[in-house]
N, C-alpha and C positions, 0 to 999 in steps of 0.2 A: 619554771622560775628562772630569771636574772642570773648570771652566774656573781659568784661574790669577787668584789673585789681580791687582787693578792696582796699577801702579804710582803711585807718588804724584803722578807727571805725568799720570796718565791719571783719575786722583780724579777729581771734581767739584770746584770748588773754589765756599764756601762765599759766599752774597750778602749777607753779613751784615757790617754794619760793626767793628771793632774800635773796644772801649768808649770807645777815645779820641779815634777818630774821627766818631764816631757825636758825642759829647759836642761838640765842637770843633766841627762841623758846628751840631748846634743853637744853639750860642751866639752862629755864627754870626748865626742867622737870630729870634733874641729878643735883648730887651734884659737883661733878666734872666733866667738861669735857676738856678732852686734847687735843688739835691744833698742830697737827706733819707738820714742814715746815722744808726746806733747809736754812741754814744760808743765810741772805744777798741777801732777794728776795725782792725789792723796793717797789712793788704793794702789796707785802701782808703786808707789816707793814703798807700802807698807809689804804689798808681795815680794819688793827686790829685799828688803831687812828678812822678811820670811823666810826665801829660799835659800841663806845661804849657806847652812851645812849639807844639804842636795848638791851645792855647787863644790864645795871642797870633797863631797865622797866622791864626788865624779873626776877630782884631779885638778880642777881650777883654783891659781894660786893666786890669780889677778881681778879683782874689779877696778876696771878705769870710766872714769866719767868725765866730762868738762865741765862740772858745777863746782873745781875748788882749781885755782892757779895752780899750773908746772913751778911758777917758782918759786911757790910753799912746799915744793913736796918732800925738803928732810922731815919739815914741822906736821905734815899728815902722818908720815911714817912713825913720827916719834908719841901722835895721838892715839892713835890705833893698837898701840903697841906697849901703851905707860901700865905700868901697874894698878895708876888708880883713873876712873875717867875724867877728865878737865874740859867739861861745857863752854866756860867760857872761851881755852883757844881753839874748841871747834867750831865756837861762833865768830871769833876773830876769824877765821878763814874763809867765811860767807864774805865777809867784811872788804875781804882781798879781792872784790872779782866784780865788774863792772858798777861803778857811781856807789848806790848806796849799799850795795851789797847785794846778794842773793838769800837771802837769811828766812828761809821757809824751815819748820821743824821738822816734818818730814824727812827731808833732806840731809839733815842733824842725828835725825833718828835710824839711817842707814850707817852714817859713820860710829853712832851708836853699838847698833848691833854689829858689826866689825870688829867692833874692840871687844863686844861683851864673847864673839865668837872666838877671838885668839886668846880670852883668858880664861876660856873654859879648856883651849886647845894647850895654853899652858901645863894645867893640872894631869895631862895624859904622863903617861911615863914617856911614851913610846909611841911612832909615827902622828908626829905633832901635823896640824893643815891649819895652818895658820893662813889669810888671805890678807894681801897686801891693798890696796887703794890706791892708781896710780891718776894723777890730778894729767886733764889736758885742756885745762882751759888756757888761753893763749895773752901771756904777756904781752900787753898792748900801750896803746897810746895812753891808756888811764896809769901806767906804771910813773908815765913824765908828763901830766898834762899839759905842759907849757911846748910841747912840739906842734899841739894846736894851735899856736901861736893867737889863741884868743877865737879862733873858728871852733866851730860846733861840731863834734865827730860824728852824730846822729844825722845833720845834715848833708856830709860829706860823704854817705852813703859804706861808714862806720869802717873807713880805711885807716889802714895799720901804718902809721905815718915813720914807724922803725924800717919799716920791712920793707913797703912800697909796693902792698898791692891790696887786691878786696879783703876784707876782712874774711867774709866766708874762703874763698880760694887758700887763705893765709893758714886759717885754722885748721881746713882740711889736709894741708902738709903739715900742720903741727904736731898735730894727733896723731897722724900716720906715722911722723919720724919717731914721738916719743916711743909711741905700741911697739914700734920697730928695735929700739934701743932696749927698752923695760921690758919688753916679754919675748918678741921673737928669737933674740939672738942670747936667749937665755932658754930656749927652745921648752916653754911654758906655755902656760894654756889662760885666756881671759876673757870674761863676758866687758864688753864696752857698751853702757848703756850711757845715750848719746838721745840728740836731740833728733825726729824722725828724718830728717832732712839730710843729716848728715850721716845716714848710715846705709843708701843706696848702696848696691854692690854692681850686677850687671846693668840697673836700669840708669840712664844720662835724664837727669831730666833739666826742662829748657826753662827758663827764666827771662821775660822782655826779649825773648827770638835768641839765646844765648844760651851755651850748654855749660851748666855747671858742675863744678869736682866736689867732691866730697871724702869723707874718711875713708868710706868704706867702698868708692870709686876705685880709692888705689892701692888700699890691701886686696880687693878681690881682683886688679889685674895681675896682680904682682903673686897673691897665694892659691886662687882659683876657690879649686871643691876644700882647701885650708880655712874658709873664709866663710861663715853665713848670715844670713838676715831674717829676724824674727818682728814682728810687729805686734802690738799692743793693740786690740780690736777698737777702734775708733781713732786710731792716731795718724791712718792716712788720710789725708784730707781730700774724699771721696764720700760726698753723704750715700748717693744712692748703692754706694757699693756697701756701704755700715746696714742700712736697713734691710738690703736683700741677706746679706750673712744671718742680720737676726731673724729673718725673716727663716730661713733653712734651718736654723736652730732651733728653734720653735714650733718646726712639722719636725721632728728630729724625734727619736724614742724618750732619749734625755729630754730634751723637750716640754713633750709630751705631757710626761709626768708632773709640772708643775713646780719643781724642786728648782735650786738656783745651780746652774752650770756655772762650772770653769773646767779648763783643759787646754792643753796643748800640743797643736800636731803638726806633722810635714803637710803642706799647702798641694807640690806637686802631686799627688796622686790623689786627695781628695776633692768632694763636690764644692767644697767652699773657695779652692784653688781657682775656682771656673767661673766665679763669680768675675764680671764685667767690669772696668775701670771707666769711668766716665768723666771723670775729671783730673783724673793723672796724666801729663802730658810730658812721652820722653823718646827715649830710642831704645832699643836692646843691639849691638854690635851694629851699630850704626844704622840701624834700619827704622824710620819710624811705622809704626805699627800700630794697630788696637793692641790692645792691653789687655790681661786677665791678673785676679791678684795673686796666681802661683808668678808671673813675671815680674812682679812687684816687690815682694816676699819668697824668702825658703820656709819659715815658719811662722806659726800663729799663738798667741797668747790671747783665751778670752776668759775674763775673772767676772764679765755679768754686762747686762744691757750699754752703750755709750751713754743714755740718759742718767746710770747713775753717779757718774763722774763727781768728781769732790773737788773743789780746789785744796792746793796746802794751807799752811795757817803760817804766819809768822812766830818769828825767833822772839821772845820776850828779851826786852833792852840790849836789842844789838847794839844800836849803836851806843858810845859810852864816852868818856870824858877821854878815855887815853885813844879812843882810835878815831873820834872827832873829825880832827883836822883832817886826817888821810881820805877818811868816805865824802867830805867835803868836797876835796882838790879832786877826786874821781866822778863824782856827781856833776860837778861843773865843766868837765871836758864832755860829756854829754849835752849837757842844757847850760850853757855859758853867760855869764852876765858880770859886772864889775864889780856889784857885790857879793861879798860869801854868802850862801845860805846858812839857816838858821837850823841848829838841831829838831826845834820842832819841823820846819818845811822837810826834813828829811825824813823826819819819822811820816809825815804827811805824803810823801812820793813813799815810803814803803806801803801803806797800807792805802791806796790809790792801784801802786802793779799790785798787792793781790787784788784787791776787787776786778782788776782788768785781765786775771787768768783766765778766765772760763771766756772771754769776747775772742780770745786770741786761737782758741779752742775750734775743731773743724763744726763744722754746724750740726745739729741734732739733725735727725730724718724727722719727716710729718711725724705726725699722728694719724693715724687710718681715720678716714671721716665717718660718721657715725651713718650705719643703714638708713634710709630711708624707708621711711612705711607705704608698706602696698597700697592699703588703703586710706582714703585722709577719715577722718573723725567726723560726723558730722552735729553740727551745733543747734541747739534747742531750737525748735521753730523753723527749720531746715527742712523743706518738702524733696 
């Protein structure tokens, strides 16, 4: 006879960290480590609100992102941190940060659970971990629209017309100086989950023949093994590298079993580390090379297949009679013209970028084409 199935006590049970564990652990053990995701992915901001008393037992006193302005951040600290929680100015704070806002609830719902985690960290007597929220979105030309002098900052290839240089290059020292000032030199510990782009550490990667900087460019020349890079499974913009991962995960014991995997692990020493990069094009210490995604990545985050990806959902009545004007004057140094726009056309470009989250998104892998039949079928009356 068949041997019977086991039972779930009798399983193997699996040596793999849970992603939160796995994260909380490394943070432990750097001072910074940096979370490279695709804007406007549902499930990861619901895991970032998830993990974070994993990330205060592990000693992390900082979450920084650049989805709320540096120069809101008395009024994040004083959100985060109020006795009772105030929706509304953690939606004004969407509100602050390029044209109509950034105003996904997810997003909401991380600063959320921040606040609901320092008011439970209130009621302790004794060894309080309260986590801070440091804003590095970068004060820009939507602060003074009129230094566009009537030119369009999306066309102009989204130059900091303060500063005098790429927007991206601009940002990447922004963030670096803030992380510099707000954690390092207060000799603390922070997860920065940032946009995937800008969280590169050893790898340069080259844009129209051009080597560009990033945040995590120049904390990791400057902190070294102080400094790591974890990725979100489908957030590098490499399909054939996403399909062969699921592909290995899939012959995998975990796998195997049919059950839904997540987990988080160090890239260099395992088989998923050795997975191929076919569409990431960059240098490691100046050398251009093939690529493998331990060069890419120090660590991996997988919470389930890239096909099931979710976009966010919008903020209900972000915009409002008292903040109006302002998401107006910042929408228009964007997409310019001699009339103001009309709160409905605002509400209209909000729910236009979310439908357009998931296009912006790296591309799904095929679908395995369906077997074909050895033999064909043969039809009535067929000799």
């Amino acid at each position: 006879m068949p041997p019977e199935d086991p039972t779930d006590d009798e399983r193997p049970t699996s040596a793999l960290q849970s992603p939160e564990e796995y994260l909380g652990d490394l943070c432990g053990r750097h001072q910074i480590v940096l979370l490279g995701d695709q804007v406007g992915v549902g499930q990861h901001l619901g895991f970032l609100a998830g993990a974070l008393a994993e990330l205060a037992d592990n000693g992390v006193e900082n979450l920084a992102w650049e989805f709320t302005n540096s120069r809101r951040q008395a009024e994040l600290d004083v959100l985060v941190e109020a006795p009772e929680w105030d929706s509304r100015a953690c939606a004004d704070l969407f509100v602050d940060l390029l044209g109509a806002g950034f105003g996904y609830q997810e997003y909401a719902d991380v600063l959320h659970a921040v606040w609901k985690h320092n008011e439970a960290e209130r009621r302790r007597d004794d060894d309080r971990r309260p986590i801070r929220v440091i804003a590095l979105g970068l004060p820009t030309y939507v602060e003074d629209p009129d230094l566009l002098d009537g030119r369009s900052a999306a066309e102009l290839g989204l130059r900091n017309w303060s500063l005098g240089g790429h927007y991206r290059d601009m940002s990447a020292f922004h963030a670096a100086s803030v992380l510099t000032a707000e954690v390092l030199r207060q000799g603390q510990r922070a997860l920065v989950y940032m946009n995937v782009a800008a969280t590169t550490t050893g790898l340069v990667e080259w844009v129209d023949g051009s080597p560009t900087t990033s945040a995590g460019n120049l904390l990791w020349r400057w902190m070294s093994d102080g400094c790591r890079r974890v990725v979100f499974h489908g957030a590098v913009a490499d399909t054939a590298a996403t399909e062969r991962v699921e592909e290995l995960i899939s012959r995998s014991p975990e796998g195997r079993g049919g059950t839904d995997i997540r987990f988080g692990l160090d890239l260099a020493a395992s088989t998923l580390g050795s997975v191929a990069m076919t569409e990431v094009h960059g240098s490691l210490d100046g050398a251009d090379t093939s690529l493998r995604l331990r060069d890419v990545a120090d660590g991996y985050v997988y919470l389930g297949p890239r096909a099931h990806w979710e976009p966010c959902t919008l903020i209900d009545d972000l915009i409002t009679d008292e903040n109006f004007a302002s998401a107006e004057a910042r929408y228009r140094a964007l997409d310019p013209r001699p009339e103001p726009y009309t709160r409905d056309e605002l509400d209209e470009v909000r729910r236009t970028g979310q439908q357009e989250l998931s296009e912006a998104w790296p591309s799904l892998p095929e679908p395995p084409e369906e077997p074909k039949r050895r033999f064909a079928r043969f039809r009535k009356g067929d000799q």
